[in-house]
Backbone as ProteinMPNN parsed JSONL, in Angstrom:
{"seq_chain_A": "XXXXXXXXXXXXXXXXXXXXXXXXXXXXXXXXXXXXXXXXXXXXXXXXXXXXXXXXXXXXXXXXXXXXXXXXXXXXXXXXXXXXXXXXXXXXXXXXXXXXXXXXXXXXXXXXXXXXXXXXXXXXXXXXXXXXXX", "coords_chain_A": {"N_chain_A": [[43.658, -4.132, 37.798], [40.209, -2.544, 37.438], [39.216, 0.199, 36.498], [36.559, 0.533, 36.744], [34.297, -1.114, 38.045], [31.07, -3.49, 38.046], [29.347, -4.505, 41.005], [27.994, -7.533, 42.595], [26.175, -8.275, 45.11], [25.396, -11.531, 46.568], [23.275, -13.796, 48.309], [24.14, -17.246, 49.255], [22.22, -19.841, 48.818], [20.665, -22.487, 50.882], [19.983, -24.606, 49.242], [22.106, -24.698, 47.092], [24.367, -25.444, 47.819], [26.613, -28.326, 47.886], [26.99, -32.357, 48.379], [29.577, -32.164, 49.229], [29.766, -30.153, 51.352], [30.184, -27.345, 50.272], [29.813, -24.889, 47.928], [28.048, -25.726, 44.8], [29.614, -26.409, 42.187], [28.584, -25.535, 39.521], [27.318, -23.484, 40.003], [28.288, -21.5, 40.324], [28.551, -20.305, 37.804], [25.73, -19.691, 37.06], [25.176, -17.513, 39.256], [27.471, -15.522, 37.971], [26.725, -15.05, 35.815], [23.949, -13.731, 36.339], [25.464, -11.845, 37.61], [26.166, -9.848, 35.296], [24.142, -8.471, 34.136], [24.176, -5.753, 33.991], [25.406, -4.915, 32.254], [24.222, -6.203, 30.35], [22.15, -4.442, 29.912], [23.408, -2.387, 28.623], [23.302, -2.591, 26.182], [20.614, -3.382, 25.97], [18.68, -1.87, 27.174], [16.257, -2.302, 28.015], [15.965, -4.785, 28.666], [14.191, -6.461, 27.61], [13.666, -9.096, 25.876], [12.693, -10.185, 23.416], [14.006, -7.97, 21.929], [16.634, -8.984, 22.185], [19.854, -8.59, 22.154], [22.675, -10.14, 22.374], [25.081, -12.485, 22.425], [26.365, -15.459, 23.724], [29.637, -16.53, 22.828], [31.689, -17.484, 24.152], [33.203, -19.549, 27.487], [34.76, -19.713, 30.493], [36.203, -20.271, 33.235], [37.868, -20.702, 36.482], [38.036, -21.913, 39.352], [39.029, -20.883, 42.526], [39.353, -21.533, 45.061], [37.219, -23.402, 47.731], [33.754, -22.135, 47.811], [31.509, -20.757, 50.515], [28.159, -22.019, 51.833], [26.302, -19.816, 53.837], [27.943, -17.624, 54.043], [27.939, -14.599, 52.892], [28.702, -13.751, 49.309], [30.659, -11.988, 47.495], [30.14, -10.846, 43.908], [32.134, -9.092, 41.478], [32.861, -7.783, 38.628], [33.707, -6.525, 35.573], [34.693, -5.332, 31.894], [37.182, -6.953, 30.016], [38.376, -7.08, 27.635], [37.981, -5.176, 24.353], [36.27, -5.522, 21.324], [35.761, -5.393, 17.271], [32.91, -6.394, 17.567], [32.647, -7.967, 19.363], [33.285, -8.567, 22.732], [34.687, -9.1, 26.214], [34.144, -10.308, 29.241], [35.373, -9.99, 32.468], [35.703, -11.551, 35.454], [35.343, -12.33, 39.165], [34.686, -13.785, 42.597], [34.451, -13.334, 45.549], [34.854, -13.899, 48.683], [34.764, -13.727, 52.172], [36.771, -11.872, 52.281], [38.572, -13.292, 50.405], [39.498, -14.19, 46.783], [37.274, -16.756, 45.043], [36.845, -17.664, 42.775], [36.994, -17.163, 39.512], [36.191, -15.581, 36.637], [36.121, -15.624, 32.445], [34.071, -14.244, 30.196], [33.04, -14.313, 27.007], [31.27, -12.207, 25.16], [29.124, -11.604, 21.91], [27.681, -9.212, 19.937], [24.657, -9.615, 18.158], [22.616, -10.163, 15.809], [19.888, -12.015, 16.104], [17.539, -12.552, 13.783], [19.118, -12.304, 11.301], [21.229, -14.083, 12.036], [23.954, -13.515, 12.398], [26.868, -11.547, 13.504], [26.99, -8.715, 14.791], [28.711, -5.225, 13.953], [29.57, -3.572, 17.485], [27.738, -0.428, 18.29], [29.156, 2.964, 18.631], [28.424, 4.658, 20.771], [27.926, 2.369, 22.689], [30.055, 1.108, 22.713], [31.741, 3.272, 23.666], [30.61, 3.286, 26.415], [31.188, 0.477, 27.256], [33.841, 0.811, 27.327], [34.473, 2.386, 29.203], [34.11, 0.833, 31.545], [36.474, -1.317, 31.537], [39.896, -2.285, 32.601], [42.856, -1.465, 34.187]], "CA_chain_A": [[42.443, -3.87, 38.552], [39.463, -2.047, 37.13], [39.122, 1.241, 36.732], [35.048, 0.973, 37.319], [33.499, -2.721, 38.116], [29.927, -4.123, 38.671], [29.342, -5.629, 42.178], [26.505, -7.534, 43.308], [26.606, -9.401, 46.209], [24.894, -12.894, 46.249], [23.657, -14.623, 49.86], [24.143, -18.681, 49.156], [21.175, -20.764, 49.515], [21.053, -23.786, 51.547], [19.865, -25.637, 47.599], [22.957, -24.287, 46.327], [25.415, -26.323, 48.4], [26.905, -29.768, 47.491], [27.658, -32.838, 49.094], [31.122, -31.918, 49.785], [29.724, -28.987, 52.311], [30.183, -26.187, 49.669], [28.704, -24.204, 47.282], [28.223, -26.653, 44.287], [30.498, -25.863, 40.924], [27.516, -25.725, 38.424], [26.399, -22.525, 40.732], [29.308, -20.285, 40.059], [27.938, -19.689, 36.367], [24.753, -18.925, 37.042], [26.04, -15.984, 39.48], [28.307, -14.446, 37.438], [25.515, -14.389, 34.833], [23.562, -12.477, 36.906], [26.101, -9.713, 37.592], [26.037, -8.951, 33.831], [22.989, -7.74, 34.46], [24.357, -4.211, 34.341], [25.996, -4.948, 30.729], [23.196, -6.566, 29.29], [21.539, -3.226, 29.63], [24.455, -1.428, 28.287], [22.731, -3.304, 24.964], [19.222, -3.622, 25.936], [18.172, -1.086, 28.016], [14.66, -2.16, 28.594], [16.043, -6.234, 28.838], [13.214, -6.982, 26.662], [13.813, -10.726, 25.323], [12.291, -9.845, 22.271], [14.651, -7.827, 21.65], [17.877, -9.581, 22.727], [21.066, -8.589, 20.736], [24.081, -10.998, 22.897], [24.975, -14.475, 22.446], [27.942, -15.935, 24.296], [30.458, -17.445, 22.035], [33.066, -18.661, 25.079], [33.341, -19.31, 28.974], [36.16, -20.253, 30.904], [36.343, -20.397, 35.133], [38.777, -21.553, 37.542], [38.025, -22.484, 40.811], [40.719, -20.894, 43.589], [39.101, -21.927, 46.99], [36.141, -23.945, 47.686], [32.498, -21.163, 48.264], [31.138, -21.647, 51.306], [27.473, -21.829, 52.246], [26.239, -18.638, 54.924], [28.738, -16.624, 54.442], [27.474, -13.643, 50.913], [29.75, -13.921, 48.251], [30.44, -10.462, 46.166], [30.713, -11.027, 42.575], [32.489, -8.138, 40.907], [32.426, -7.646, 37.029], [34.411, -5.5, 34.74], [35.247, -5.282, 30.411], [38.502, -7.13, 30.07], [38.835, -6.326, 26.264], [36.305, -4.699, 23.458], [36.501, -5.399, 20.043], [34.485, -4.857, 16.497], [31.882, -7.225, 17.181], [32.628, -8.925, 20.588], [33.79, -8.328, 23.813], [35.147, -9.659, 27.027], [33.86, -9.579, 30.709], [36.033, -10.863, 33.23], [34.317, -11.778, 36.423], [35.518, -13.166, 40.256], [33.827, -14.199, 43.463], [34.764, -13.212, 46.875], [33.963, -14.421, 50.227], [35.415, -13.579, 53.475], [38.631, -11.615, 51.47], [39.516, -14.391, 49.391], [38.503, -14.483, 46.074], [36.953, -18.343, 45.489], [36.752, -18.235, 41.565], [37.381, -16.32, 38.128], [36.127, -16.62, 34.941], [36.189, -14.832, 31.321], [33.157, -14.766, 28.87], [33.191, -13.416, 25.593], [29.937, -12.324, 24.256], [29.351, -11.292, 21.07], [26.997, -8.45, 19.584], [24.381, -10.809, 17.924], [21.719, -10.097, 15.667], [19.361, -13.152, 15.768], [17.459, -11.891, 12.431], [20.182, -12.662, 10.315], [22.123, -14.991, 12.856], [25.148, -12.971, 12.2], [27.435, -11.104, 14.375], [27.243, -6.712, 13.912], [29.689, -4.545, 15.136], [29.396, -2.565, 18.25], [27.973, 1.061, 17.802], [30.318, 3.676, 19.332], [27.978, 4.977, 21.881], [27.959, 1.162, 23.679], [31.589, 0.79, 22.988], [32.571, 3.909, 24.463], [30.022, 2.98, 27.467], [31.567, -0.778, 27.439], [35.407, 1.016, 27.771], [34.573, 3.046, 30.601], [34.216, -0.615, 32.653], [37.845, -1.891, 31.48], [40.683, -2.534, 33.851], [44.403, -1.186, 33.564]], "C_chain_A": [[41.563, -2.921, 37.736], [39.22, -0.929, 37.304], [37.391, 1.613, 37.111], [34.646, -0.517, 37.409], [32.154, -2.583, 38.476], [30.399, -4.492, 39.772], [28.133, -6.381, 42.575], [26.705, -8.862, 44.388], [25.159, -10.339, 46.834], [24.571, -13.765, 47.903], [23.877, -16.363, 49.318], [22.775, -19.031, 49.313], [21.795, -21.886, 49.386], [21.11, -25.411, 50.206], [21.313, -25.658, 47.009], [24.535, -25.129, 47.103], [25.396, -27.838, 48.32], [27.085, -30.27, 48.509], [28.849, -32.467, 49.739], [30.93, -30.745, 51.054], [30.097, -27.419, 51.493], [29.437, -25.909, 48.067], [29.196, -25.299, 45.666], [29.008, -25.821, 42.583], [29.628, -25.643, 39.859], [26.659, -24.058, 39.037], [26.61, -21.366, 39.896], [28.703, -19.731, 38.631], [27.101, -18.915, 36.459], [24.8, -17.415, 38.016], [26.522, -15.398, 38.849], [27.226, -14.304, 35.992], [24.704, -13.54, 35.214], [23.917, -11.343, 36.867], [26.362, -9.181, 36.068], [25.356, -8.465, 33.487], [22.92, -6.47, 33.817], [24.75, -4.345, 32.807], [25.195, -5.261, 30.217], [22.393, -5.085, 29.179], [21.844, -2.084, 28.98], [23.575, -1.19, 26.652], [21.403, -3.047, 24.671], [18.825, -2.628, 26.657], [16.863, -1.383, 29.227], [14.653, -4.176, 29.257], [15.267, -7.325, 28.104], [13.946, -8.564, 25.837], [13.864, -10.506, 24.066], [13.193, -9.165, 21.173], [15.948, -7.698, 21.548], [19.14, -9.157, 21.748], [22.656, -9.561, 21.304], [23.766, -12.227, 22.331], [26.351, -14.359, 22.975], [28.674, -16.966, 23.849], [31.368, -18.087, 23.012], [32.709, -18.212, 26.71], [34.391, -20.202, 29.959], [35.804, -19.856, 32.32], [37.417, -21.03, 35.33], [38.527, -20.65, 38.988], [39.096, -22.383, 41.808], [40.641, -21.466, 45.131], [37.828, -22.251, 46.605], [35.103, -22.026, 48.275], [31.853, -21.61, 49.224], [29.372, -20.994, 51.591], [27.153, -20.852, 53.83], [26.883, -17.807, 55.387], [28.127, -15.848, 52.822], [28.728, -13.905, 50.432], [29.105, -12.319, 47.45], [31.163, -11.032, 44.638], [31.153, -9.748, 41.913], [32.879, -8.243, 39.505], [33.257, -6.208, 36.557], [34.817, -6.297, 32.956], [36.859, -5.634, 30.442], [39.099, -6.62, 28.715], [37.284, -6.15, 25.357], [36.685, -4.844, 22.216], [35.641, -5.558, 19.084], [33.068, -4.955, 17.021], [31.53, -7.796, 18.571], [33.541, -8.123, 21.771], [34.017, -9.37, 24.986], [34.795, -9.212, 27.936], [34.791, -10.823, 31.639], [35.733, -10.703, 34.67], [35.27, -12.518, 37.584], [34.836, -12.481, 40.984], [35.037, -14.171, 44.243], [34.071, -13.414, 48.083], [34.956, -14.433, 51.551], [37.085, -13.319, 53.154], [38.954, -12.912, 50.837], [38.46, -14.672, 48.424], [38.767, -16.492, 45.549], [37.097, -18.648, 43.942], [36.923, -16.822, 40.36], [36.616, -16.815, 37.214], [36.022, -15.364, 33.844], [34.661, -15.621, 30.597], [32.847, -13.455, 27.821], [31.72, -13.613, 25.017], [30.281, -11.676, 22.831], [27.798, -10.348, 20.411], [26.336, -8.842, 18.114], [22.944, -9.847, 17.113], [21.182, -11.079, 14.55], [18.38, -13.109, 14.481], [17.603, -12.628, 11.372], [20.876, -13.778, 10.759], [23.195, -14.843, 12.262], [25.145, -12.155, 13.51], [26.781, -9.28, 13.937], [28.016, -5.735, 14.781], [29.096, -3.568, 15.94], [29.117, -1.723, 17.985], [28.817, 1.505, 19.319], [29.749, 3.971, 20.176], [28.296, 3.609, 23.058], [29.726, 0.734, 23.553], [32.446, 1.429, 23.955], [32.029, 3.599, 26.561], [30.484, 1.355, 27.926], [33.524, -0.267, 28.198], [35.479, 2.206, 28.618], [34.928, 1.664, 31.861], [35.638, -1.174, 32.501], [38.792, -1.457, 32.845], [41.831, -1.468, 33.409], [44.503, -0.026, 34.096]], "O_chain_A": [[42.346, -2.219, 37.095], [38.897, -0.723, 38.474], [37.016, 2.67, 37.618], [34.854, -1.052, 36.32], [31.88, -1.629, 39.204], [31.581, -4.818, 39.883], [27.18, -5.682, 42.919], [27.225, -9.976, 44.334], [24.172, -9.866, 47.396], [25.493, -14.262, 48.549], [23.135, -16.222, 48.346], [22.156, -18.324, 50.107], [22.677, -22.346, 48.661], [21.715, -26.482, 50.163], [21.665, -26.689, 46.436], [25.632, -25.158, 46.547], [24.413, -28.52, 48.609], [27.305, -29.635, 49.54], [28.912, -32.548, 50.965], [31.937, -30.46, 51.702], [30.263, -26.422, 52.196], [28.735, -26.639, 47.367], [30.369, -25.586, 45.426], [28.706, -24.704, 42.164], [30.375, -25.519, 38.888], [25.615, -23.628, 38.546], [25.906, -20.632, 39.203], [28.422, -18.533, 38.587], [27.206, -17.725, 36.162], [24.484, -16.341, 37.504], [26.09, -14.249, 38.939], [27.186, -13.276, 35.317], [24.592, -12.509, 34.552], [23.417, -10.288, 36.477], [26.773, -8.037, 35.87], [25.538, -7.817, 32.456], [21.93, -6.061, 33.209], [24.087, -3.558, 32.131], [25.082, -4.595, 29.188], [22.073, -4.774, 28.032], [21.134, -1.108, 28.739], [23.295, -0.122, 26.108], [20.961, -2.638, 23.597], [17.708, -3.136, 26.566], [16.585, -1.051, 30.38], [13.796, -4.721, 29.951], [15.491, -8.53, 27.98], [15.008, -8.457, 25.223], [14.941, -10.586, 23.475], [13.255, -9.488, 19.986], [16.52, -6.734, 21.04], [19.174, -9.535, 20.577], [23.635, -9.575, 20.558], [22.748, -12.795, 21.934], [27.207, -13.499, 22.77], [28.538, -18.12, 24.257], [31.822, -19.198, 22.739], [32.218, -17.168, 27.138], [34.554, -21.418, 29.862], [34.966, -18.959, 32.413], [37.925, -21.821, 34.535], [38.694, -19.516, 39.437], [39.902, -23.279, 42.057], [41.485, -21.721, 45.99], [37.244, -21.789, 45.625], [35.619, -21.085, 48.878], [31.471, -22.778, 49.146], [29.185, -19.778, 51.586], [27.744, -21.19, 54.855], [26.818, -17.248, 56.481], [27.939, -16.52, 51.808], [29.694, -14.246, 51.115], [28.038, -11.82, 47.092], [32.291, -11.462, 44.393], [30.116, -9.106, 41.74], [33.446, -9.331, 39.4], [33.326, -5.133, 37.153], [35.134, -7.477, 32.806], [37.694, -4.807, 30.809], [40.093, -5.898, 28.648], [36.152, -6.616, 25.491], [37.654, -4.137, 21.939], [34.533, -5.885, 19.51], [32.227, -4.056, 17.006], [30.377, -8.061, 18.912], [34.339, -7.21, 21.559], [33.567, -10.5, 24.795], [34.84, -7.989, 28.071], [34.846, -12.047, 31.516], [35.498, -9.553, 35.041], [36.042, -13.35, 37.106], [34.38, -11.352, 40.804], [36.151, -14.633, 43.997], [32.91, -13.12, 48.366], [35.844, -15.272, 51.701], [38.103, -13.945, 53.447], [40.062, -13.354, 51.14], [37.308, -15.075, 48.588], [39.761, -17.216, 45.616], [37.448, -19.795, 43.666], [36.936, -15.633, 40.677], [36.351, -17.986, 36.943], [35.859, -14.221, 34.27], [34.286, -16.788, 30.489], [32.57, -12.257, 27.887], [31.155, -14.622, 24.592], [31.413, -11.28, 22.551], [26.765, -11.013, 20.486], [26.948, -8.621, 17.069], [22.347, -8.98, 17.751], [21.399, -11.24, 13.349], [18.619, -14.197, 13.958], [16.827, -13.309, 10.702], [21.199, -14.57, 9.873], [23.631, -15.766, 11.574], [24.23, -11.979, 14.314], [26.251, -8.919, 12.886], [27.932, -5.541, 15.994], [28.274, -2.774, 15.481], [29.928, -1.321, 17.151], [29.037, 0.948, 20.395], [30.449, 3.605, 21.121], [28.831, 3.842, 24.141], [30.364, 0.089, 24.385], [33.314, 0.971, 24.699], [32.738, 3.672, 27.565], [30.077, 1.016, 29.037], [34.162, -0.776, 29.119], [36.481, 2.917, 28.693], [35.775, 1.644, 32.754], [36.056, -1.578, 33.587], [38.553, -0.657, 33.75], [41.706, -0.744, 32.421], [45.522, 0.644, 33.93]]}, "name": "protein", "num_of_chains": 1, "seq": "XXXXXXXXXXXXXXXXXXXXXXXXXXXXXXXXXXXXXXXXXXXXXXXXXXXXXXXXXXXXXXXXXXXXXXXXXXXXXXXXXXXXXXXXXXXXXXXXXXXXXXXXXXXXXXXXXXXXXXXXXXXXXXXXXXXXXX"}
């Protein structure tokens, strides 16, 4: 469990629900992109585009219970691992106590420039391993 997490809690819209009567699987991403919100700033401060330094080399989910439309969903966010260049946020969705989904994405500390990687400075590292779990 996390010794400090993001939370941000998400109402459904009625767009956002599939045939099947729940929240559609193509959603879940774009939520948990959101709650990184708080990390992208870790980086950017100001969010400025312009001057973007992430890119997301991997993303992985699994799906534990269907999401259901009109009930909020809390997404909670925390640093699963930090290393030179890249890091790990590991991310689930809760709704009525049961969390509905997981996922890992590994960004990577990106400067488009060069379109190379550059390692973490220590100020955002040590501010990235305050968020870790354990």
């Amino acid at each position: 469990m996390p010794l400090r997490s993001f939370s941000l809690t998400i109402q459904p819209r009625f767009n956002e629900t599939d045939g099947l009567g729940h929240i559609n699987n193509t959603v879940m991403p774009v939520w948990f992109e959101a709650a990184r919100e708080p990390i992208f700033a870790i980086f950017n401060p100001s969010l400025n585009l312009a001057e973007w330094n992430l890119i997301v080399a991997g993303f992985t989910i699994a799906y534990t219970s269907p999401t259901q439309y009109g009930q909020p969903v809390e997404i909670k966010t925390w640093i699963s691992r930090v290393g030179n260049a890249s890091f790990e946020v590991a991310q689930q969705s809760w709704q009525g106590g049961k969390m509905t989904a997981e996922a890992k994405t590994t960004l990577v500390h990106y400067d488009y420039s060069v379109d190379k990687s550059q390692p973490i400075g220590e100020e955002v590292k040590q501010a990235l391993l305050t968020l870790t779990g354990e």
